[in-house]
Backbone as CSV, one residue per row, in Angstrom:
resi,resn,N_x,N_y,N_z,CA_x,CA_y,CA_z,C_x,C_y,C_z
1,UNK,7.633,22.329,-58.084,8.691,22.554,-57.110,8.132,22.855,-55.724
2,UNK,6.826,23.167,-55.350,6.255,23.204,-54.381,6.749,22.305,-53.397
3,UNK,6.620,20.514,-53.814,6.479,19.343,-52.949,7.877,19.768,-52.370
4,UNK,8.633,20.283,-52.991,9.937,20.469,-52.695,10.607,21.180,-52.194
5,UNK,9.708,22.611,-51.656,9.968,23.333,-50.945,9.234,22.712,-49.302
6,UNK,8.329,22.365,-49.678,7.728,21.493,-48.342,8.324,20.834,-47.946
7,UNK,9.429,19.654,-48.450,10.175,18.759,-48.122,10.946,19.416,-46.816
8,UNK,11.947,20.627,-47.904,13.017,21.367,-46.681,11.855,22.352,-45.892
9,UNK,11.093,22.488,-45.358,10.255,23.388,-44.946,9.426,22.473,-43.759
10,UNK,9.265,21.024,-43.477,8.624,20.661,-43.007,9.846,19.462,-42.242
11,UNK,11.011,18.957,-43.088,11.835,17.692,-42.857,11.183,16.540,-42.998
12,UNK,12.188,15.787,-42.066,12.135,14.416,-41.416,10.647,13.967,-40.344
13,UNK,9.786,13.140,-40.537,8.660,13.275,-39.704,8.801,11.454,-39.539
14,UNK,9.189,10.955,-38.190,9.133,10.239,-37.851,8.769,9.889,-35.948
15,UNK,8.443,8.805,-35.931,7.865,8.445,-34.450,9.068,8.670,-33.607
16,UNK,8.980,8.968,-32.016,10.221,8.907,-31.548,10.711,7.312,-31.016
17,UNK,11.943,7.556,-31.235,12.572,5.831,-30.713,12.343,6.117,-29.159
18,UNK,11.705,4.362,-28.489,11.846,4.355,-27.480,12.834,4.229,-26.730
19,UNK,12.990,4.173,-25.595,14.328,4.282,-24.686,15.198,3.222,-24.926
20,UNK,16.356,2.992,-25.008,17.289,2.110,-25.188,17.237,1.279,-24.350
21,UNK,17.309,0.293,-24.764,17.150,-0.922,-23.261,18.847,-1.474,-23.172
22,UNK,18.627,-2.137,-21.537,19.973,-2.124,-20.730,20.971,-2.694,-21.903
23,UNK,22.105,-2.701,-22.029,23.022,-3.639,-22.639,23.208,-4.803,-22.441
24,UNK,22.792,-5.645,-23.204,23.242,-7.182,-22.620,24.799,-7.346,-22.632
25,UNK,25.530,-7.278,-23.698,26.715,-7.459,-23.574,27.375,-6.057,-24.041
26,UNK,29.126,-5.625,-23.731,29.503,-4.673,-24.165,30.030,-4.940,-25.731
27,UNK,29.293,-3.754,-26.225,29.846,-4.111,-27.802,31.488,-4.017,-28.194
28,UNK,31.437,-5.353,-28.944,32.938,-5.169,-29.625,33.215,-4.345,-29.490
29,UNK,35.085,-3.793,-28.576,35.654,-3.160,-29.185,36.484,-2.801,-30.645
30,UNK,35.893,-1.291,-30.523,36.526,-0.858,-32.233,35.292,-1.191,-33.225
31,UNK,34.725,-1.698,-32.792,33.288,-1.465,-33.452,32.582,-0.259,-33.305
32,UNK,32.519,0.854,-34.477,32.208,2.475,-34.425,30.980,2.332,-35.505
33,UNK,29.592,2.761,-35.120,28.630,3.238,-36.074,28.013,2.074,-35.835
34,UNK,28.144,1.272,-37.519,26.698,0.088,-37.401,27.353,-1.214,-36.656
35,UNK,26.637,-2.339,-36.272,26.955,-3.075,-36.550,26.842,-4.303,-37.079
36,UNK,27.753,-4.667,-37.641,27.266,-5.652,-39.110,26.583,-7.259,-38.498
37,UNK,25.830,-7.398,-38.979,25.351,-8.887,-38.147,25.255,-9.798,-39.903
38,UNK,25.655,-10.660,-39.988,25.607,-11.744,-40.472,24.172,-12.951,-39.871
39,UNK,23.615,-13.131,-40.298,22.309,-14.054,-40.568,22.802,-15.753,-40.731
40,UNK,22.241,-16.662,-39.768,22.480,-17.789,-39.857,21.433,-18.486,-39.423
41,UNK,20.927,-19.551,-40.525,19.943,-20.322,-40.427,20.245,-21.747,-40.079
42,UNK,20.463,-21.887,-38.613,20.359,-23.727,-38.748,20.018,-24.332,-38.118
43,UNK,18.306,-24.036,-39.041,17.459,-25.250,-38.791,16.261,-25.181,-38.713
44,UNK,15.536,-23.744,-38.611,14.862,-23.090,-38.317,13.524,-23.580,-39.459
45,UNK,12.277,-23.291,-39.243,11.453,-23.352,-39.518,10.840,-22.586,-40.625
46,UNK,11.856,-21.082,-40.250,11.598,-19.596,-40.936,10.881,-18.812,-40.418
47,UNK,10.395,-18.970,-39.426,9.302,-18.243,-38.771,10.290,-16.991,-38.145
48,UNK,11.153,-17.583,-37.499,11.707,-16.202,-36.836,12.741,-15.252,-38.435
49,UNK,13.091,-15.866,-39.219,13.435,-15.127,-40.719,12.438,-14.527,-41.581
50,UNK,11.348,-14.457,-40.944,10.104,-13.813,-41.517,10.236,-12.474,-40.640
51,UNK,10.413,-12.906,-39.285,10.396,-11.760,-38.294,11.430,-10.745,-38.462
52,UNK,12.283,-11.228,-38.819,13.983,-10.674,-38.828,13.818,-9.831,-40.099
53,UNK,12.900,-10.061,-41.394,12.989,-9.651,-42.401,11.857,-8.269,-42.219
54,UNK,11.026,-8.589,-41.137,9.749,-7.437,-40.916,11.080,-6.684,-39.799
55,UNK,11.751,-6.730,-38.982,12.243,-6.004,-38.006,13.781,-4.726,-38.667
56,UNK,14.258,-5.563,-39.879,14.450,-5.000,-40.980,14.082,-4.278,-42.263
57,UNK,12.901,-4.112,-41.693,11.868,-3.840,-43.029,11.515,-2.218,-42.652
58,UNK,11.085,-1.574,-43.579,10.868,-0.033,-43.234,10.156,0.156,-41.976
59,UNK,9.446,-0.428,-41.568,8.383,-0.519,-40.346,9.247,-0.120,-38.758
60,UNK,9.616,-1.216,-38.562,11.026,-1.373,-37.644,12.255,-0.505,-37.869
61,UNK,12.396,-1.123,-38.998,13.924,-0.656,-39.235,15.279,-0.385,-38.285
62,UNK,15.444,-1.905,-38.431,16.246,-2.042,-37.389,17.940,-1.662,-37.458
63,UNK,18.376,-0.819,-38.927,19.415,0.010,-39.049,19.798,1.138,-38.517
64,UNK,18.298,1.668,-38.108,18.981,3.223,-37.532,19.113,2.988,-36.035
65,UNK,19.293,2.097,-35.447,19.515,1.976,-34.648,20.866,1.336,-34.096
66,UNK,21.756,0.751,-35.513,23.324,0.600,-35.694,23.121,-0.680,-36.211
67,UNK,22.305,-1.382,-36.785,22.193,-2.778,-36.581,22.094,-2.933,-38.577
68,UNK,23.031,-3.826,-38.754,23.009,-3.833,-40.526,23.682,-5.564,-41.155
69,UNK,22.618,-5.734,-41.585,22.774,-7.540,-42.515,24.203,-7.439,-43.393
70,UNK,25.056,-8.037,-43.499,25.851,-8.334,-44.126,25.946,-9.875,-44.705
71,UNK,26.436,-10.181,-45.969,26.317,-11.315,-46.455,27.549,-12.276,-46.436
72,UNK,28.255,-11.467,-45.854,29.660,-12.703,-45.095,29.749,-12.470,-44.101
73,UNK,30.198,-13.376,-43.219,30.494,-13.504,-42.179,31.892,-13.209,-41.991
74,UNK,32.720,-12.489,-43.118,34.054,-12.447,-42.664,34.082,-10.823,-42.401
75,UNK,32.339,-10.169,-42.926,32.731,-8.786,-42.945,31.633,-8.240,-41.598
76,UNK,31.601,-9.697,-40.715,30.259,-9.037,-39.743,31.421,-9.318,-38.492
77,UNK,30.225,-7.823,-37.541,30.979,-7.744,-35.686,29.680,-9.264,-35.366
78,UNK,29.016,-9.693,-35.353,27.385,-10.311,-35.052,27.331,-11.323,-35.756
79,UNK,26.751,-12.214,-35.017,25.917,-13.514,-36.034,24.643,-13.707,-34.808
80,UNK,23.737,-13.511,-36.003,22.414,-13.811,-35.672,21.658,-15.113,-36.284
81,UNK,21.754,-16.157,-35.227,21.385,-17.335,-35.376,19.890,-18.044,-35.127
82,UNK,19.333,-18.102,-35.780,18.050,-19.060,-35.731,17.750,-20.576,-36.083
83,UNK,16.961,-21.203,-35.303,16.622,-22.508,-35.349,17.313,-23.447,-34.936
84,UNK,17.095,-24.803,-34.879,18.057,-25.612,-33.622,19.251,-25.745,-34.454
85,UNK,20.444,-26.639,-33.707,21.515,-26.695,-34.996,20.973,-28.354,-35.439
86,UNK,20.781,-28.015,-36.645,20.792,-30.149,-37.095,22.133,-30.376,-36.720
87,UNK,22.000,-31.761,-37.484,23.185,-32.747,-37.674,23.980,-31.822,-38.997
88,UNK,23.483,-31.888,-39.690,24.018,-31.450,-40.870,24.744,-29.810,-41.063
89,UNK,24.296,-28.538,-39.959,24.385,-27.818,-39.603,25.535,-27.355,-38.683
90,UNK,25.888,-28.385,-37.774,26.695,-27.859,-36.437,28.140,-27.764,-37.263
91,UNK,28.803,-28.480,-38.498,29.729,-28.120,-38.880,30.045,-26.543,-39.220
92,UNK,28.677,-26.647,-40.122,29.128,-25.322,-40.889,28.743,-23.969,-39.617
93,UNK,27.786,-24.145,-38.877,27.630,-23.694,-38.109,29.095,-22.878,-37.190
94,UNK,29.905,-23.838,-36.650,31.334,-23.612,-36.335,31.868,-23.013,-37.097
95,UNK,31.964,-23.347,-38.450,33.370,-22.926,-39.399,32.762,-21.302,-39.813
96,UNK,31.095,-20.902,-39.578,30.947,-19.698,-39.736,31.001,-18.809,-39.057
97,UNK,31.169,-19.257,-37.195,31.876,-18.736,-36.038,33.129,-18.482,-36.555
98,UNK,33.771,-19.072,-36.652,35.535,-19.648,-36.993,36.018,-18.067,-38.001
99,UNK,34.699,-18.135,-39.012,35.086,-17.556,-39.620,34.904,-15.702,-39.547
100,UNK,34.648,-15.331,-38.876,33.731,-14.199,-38.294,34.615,-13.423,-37.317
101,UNK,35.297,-12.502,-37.353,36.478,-11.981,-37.053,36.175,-11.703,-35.614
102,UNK,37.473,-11.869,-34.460,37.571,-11.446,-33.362,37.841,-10.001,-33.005
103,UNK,36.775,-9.195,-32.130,35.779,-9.766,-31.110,34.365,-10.177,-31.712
104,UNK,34.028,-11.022,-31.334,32.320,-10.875,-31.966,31.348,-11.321,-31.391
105,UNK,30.117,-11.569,-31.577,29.064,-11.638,-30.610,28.248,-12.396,-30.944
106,UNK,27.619,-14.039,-30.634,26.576,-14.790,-31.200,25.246,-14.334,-30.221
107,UNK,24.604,-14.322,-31.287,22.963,-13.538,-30.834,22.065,-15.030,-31.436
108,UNK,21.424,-15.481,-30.158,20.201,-17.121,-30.140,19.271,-16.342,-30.462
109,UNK,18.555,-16.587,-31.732,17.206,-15.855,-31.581,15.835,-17.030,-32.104
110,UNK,14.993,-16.711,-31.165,14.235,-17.956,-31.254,14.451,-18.629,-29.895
111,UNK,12.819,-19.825,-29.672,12.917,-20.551,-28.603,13.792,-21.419,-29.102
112,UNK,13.660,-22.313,-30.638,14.569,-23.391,-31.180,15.966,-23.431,-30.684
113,UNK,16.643,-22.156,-31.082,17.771,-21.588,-31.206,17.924,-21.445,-29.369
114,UNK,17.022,-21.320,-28.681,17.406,-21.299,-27.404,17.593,-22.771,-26.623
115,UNK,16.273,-23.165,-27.069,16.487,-24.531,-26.320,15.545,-26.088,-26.771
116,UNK,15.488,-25.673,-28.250,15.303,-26.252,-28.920,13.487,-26.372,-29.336
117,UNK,13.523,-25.486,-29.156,11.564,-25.458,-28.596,10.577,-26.492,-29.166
118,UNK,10.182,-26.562,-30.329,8.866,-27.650,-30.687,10.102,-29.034,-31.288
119,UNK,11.211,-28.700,-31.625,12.318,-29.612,-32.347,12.681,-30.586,-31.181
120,UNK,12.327,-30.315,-29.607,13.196,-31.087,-28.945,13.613,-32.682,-29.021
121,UNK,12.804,-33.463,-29.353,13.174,-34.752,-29.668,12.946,-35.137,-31.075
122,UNK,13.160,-34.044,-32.153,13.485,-34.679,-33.493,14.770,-35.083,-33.812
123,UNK,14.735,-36.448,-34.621,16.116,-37.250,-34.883,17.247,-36.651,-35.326
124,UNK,16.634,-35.531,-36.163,17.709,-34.870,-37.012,18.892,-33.695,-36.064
125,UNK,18.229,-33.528,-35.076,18.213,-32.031,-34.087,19.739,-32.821,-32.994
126,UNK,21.331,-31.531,-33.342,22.093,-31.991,-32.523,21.558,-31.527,-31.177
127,UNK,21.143,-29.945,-31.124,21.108,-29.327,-30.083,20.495,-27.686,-30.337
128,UNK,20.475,-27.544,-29.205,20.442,-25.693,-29.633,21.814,-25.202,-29.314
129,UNK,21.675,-23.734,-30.232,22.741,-23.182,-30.487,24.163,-23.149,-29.603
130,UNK,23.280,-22.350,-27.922,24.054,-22.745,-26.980,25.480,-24.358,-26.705
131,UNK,24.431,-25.322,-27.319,25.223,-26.857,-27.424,26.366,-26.408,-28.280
132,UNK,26.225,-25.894,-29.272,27.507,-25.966,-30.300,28.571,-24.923,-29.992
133,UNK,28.047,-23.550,-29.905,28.674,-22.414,-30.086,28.268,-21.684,-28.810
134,UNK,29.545,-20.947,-28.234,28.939,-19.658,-27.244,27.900,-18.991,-27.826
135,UNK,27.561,-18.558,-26.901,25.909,-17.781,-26.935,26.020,-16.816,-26.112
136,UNK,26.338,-15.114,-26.498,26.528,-13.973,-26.027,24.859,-12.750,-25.855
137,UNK,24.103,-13.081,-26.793,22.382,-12.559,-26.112,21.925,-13.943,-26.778
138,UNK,20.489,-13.655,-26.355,19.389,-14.481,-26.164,18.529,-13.440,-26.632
139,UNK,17.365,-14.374,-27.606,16.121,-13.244,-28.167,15.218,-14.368,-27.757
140,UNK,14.187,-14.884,-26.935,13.537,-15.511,-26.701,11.969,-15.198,-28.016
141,UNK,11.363,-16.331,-28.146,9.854,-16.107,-28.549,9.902,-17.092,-29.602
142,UNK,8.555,-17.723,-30.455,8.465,-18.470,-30.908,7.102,-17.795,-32.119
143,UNK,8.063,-17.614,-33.264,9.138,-16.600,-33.285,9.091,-14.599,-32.244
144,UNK,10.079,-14.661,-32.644,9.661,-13.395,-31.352,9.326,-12.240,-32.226
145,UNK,8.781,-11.355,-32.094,8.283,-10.450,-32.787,9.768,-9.472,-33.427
146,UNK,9.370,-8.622,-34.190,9.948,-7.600,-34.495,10.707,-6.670,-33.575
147,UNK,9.771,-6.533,-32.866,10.065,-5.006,-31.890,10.613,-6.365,-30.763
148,UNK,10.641,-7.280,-30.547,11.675,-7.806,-29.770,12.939,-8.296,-30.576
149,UNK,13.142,-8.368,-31.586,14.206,-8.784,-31.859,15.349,-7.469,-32.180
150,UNK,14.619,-6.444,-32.833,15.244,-5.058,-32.813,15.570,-4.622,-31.178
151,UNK,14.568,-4.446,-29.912,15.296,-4.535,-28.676,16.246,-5.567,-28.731
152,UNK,16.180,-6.953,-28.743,17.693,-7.336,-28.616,19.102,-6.801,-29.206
153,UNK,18.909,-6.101,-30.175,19.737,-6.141,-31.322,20.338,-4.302,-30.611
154,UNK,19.476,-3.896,-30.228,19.680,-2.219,-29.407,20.724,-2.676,-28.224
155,UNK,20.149,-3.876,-27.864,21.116,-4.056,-26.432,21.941,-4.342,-26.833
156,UNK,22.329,-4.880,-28.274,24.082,-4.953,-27.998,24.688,-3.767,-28.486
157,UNK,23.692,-2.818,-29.973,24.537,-1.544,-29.998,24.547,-0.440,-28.996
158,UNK,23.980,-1.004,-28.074,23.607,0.744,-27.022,23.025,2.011,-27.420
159,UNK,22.213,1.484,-29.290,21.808,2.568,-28.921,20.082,2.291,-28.980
C-alpha cells in the first residue's frame, strides 16, 4: 500500500502544455468540452494517419486538449481529412460532409490534402480537398508532425 500512498502524496506529474496558439476558426457553437473530430481518408498515402495516430497516442495526446476521434461522422463537431480526394473518393467524401451535423469544421491536413502535393498529376487524383469541400483550417507538412497537427487541432478548440 505504500505505491499508493505515494500516488495521493506526490499526484499527477506531467510536462506543462505550451501556450495555446491563435484560433484559426471560432469553434462551433454549443460545442462544450471535447471536440469530436471524425477521421477521413481520401487518398492519402498514410503517412499523415501514422502522424494523427502518434499525435493521439499517449506521447501527444491530443485529447486533453478537447480534441477526441469519433467513428461517425454523424456524432462529430470536425472532420479531419487527409490525402488528395480520388475519383472514387469525392462522392463519399461529400455525403460524409453532408452527413456531419451543422455547425462543423473541415480540417486539410497534409500537403496532398492541401494542394495535392507529390499526387499532383496522377490520373486517379480529382483534386485536393479544398476542390471538393470547404476547407475551414489547414495543417500543412508532408506528413506534418504530431506536435503540428495537435497545434492545429488547439486552434480550433482554444484550448
Amino acid at each position: 500500500m505504500d505505491w499508493f500512498r505515494k500516488i495521493l502524496r506526490v499526484g499527477r506529474v506531467v510536462e506543462p502544455a505550451p501556450d495555446a496558439p491563435e484560433p484559426a476558426v471560432k469553434p462551433p457553437e454549443g460545442v462544450r468540452g471535447s471536440l469530436q473530430i471524425r477521421h477521413v481518408d481520401a487518398g492519402s498515402c498514410n503517412g499523415c494517419e501514422v502522424e494523427i495516430g502518434g499525435a493521439f497516442g499517449p506521447v501527444y495526446d491530443a485529447e486533453q486538449y478537447g480534441a477526441r476521434l469519433v467513428a461517425s461522422p454523424r456524432h462529430a463537431d470536425a472532420l479531419l481529412v487527409t490525402g488528395v480526394v480520388t475519383r472514387n473518393m469525392a462522392e463519399p467524401l461529400r455525403n460524409t460532409v453532408a452527413a456531419t451535423p451543422q455547425p462543423r469544421v473541415v480540417i486539410a491536413c497534409g500537403d496532398c490534402a492541401l494542394n495535392r502535393g507529390v499526387f499532383t498529376d496522377a490520373y486517379g487524383v480529382l483534386g485536393a480537398v479544398a476542390d471538393v469541400v470547404p476547407v475551414d483550417v489547414e495543417i500543412p507538412g508532408c506528413p506534418p508532425t504530431p506536435t503540428e497537427i495537435v497545434a492545429g487541432l488547439r486552434s480550433v478548440t482554444g484550448k
